[in-house]
N, C-alpha and C positions, 0 to 999 in steps of 0.2 A: 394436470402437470404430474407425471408418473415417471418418464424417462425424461433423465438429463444427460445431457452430452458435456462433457469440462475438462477443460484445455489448461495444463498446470498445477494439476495434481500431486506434481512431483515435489514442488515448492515450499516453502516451509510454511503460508497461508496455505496454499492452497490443499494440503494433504488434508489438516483438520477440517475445511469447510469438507471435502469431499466425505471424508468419515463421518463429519455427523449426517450430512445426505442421503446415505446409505443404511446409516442409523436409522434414521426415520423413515424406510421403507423405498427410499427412491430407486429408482432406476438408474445403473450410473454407465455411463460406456467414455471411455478415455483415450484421449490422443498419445500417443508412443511418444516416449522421447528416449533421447540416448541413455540415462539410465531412469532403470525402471524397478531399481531396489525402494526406494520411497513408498513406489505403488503396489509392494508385495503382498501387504495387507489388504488393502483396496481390492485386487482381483484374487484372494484369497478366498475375499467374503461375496466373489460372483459377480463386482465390475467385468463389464467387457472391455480387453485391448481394441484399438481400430489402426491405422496406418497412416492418418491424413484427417485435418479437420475438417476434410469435406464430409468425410462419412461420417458426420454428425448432424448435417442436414436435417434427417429423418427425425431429428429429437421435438420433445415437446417443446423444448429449452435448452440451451446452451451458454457454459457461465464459463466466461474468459478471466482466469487470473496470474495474469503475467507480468513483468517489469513495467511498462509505457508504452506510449503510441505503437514506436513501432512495430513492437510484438502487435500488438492489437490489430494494427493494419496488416498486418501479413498473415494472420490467423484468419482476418473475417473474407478479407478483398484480395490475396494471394490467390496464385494459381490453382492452388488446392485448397483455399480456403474455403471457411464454410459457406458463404453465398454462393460458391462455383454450385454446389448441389442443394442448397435450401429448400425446404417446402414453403408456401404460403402461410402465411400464422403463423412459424417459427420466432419466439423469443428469446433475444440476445442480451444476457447481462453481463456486462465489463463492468468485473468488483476490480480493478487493476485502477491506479495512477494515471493518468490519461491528459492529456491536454485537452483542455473542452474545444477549441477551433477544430480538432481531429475528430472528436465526438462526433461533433457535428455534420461533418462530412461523411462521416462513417454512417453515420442515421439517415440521412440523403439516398444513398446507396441502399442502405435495406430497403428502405422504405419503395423504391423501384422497383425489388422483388418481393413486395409484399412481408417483408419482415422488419420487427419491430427489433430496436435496438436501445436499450436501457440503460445510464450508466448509475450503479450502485457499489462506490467504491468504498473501502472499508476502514475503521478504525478500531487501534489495540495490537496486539503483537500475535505470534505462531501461539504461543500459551494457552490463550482466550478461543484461538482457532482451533482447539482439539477441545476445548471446555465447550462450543458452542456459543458463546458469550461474546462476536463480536457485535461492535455497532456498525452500522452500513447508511450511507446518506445517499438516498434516491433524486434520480432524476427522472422522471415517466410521469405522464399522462395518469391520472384516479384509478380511470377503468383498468390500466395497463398493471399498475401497482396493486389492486385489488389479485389481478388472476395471478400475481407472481410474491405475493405475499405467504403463502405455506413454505414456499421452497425457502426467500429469504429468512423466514421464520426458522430453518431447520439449521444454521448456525448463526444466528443475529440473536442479542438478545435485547439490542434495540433498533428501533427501524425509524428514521427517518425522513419523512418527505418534503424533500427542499425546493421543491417548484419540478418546472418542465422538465424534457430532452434538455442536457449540457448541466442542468443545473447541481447537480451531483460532484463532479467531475472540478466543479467552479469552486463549492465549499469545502471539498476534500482537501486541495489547494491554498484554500485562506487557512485549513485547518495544522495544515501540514507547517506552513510556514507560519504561522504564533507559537507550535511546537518547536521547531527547530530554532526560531531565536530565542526560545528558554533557553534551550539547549548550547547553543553556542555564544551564550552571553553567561552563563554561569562557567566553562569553559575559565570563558576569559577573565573572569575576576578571581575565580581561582588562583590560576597565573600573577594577576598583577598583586593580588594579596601576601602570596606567599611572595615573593620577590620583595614586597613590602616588610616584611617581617611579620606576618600574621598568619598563625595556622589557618588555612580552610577550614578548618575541623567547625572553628570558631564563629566563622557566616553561617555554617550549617546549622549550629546550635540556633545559631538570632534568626534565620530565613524560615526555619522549621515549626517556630512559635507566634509566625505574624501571616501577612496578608500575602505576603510573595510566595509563600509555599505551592509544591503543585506536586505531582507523581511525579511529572520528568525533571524536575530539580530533584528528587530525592534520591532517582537514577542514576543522574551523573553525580552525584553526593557520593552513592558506593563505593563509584572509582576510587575513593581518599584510603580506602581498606583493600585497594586491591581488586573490585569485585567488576568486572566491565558489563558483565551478562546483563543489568537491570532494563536494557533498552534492548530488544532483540533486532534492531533494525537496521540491514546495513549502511554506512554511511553512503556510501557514491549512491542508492537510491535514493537516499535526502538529497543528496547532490542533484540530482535529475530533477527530482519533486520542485524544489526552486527554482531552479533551470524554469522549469515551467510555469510557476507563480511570475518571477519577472517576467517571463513573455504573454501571461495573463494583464499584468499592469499596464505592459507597454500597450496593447491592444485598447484598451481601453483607457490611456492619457492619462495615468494615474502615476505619477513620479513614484519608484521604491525605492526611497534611499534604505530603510532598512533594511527590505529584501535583495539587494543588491550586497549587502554588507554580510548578509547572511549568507549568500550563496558564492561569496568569496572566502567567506572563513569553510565553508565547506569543499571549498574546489582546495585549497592549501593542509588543508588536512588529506584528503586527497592523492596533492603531489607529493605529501611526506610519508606517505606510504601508509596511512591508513581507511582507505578504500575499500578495502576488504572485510573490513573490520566494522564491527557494531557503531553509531553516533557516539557513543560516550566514550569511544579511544579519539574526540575532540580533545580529550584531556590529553594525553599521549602527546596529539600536535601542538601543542601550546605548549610542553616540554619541550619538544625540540627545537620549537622556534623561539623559543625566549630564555631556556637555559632555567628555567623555572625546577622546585619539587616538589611533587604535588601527588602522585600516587607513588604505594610502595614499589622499588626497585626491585 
C-alpha cells in the first residue's frame, strides 16, 4: 500500500486524514472538485490532481470521505466512478456515514470486479483529523484489515474491528445516535430549566460531578457562554446520520421511539434555520421554539 487515491480532500475530515497520509510517506492523488483552495497544501507538498474518480482505479487503495450514501454511490458505481476503471485487488475504504443496506450493495458490485470494499467510518471531529488521532470502526474480513492497517494507522489513533463487510457502517450508526441524544436531550432541558426558573449554568455544575457527564454534554455546556464551536459537527449531517439509524431499526423490527424523537428534534432545528450550523446551535432552536434564555444574546 504506497499510492492512495481519496475522494474528499477538500472537507474538513477529510483534509487532515489526507495530510497525515502524505505525512507518513504515502502516495496521494486527488479527485477535483470545484474548489480546490482546502487542497492547496496537499498538492503543494506533491499530491497529484485527477479529473474524475475513475482515474483512481490504478491506486493501491482508495478512501471515500464524503457526506452519505449517495456521494458514495456515485463516487464508486457512477459513470466515472471508480469501478468504471478499477484494477483487480483494488481496496475501497468508505471512512463516510453510509447506510449499511447501501454498503452492502456497494460490496456486491466490487466484488464482481474483483475489488474489495471496506467500510471504516470514523469517530471525533476535523481537530483530531489534522492531529491524526481519529478512531475508525471497521467492517473487513482479518486478512483485509491486516493489508489496510498501516494506512488506517496513519491518521486513526484507534482502530477498531467490529465484525464483517456492513459492520462498521451498523456501529457508527448506533454510535452516532447515543451521541445525538446526549445532545438533543441536554438541549432540551436547558430550555425547560431555564423557563423553570433555574440557571443552566446550575445542571451543569451537578451533571459535571456525577455519572451523566460525557464530552458532548460539556460541549453543548459551552453554548451557556456563548461558545458553539465545541462540537464541530454540522447539524443537517446528524440529521441524515439518524435518518439512517431509523431506517437501520425499521430494517430490522426494532421500534425507535428514541431515535425517532431524536431525529425530529433534529429535522426542527433544521427548519428553524440551523442546518448549517454546528449540533450545539440545538440550543439556538429550543430558543426559538420555546421563547426560552439560555445562551448569551
Amino acid at each position: 500500500m504506497k499510492h492512495i487515491g481519496f475522494i474528499g480532500a477538500s472537507g474538513l475530515m477529510g483534509h487532515g486524514i489526507a495530510r497525515n497520509l502524505q505525512a507518513r510517506g504515502f502516495d496521494l492523488s486527488l479527485t477535483a472538485h470545484r474548489n480546490t483552495e482546502r487542497m492547496a497544501d496537499l498538492l503543494a507538498a506533491g499530491a497529484r490532481l485527477v479529473t474524475s474518480p475513475a482515474e483512481l482505479g490504478a491506486c493501491d487503495a482508495v478512501l471515500i470521505c464524503v457526506t452519505g450514501s449517495p456521494q458514495v454511490e456515485q463516487t464508486l458505481a457512477g459513470p466515472q466512478g471508480v469501478l468504471s476503471r478499477a484494477r483487480a485487488g483494488l481496496i475501497v475504504i468508505d471512512t463516510s456515514t453510509s447506510e449499511p443496506e447501501s454498503t452492502r450493495r456497494l460490496a456486491a458490485q466490487c466484488a464482481e470486479r474483483g475489488v474489495t470494499l471496506v467500510d471504516a467510518p470514523l469517530a471525533r471531529t476535523p481537530v483530531e483529523a489534522e492531529l491524526g488521532r481519529l478512531n475508525t470502526m471497521v467492517g473487513a474480513e482479518p486478512a483485509v484489515l491486516d493489508k489496510i492497517r498501516p494506512v488506517l494507522a496513519a491518521y486513526c489513533e484507534n482502530i477498531f474491528h467490529v465484525g464483517g463487510p456492513g459492520a462498521g457502517h451498523v456501529v457508527k450508526l448506533l454510535n452516532n445516535f447515543i451521541g445525538q441524544a446526549i445532545c438533543t436531550a441536554t438541549a432540551e432541558a436547558f430550555a425547560v430549566g431555564a423557563l423553570a426558573g433555574v440557571e443552566p449554568q446550575k445542571l451543569v455544575e451537578v451533571v459535571s460531578a456525577g455519572a451523566v457527564n460525557s464530552g458532548l454534554f460539556q460541549a453543548m455546556a459551552k453554548t451557556l457562554h456563548g461558545d458553539f464551536s465545541g462540537l464541530q459537527f454540522e447539524l443537517d449531517n446528524a440529521r441524515k446520520d439518524l435518518r439512517y439509524y431509523t431506517h437501520l431499526a425499521e430494517m430490522v423490527n426494532v421500534p425507535s421511539l428514541v431515535g425517532e424523537a431524536v431525529h425530529q428534534s433534529l429535522a426542527t432545528a433544521s427548519a428553524l434555520g440551523q442546518g448549517k450550523k454546528f449540533v450545539t446551535s440545538l440550543v439556538t432552536a429550543q430558543e426559538k421554539l420555546t421563547g426560552a434564555r439560555i445562551a448569551p444574546q
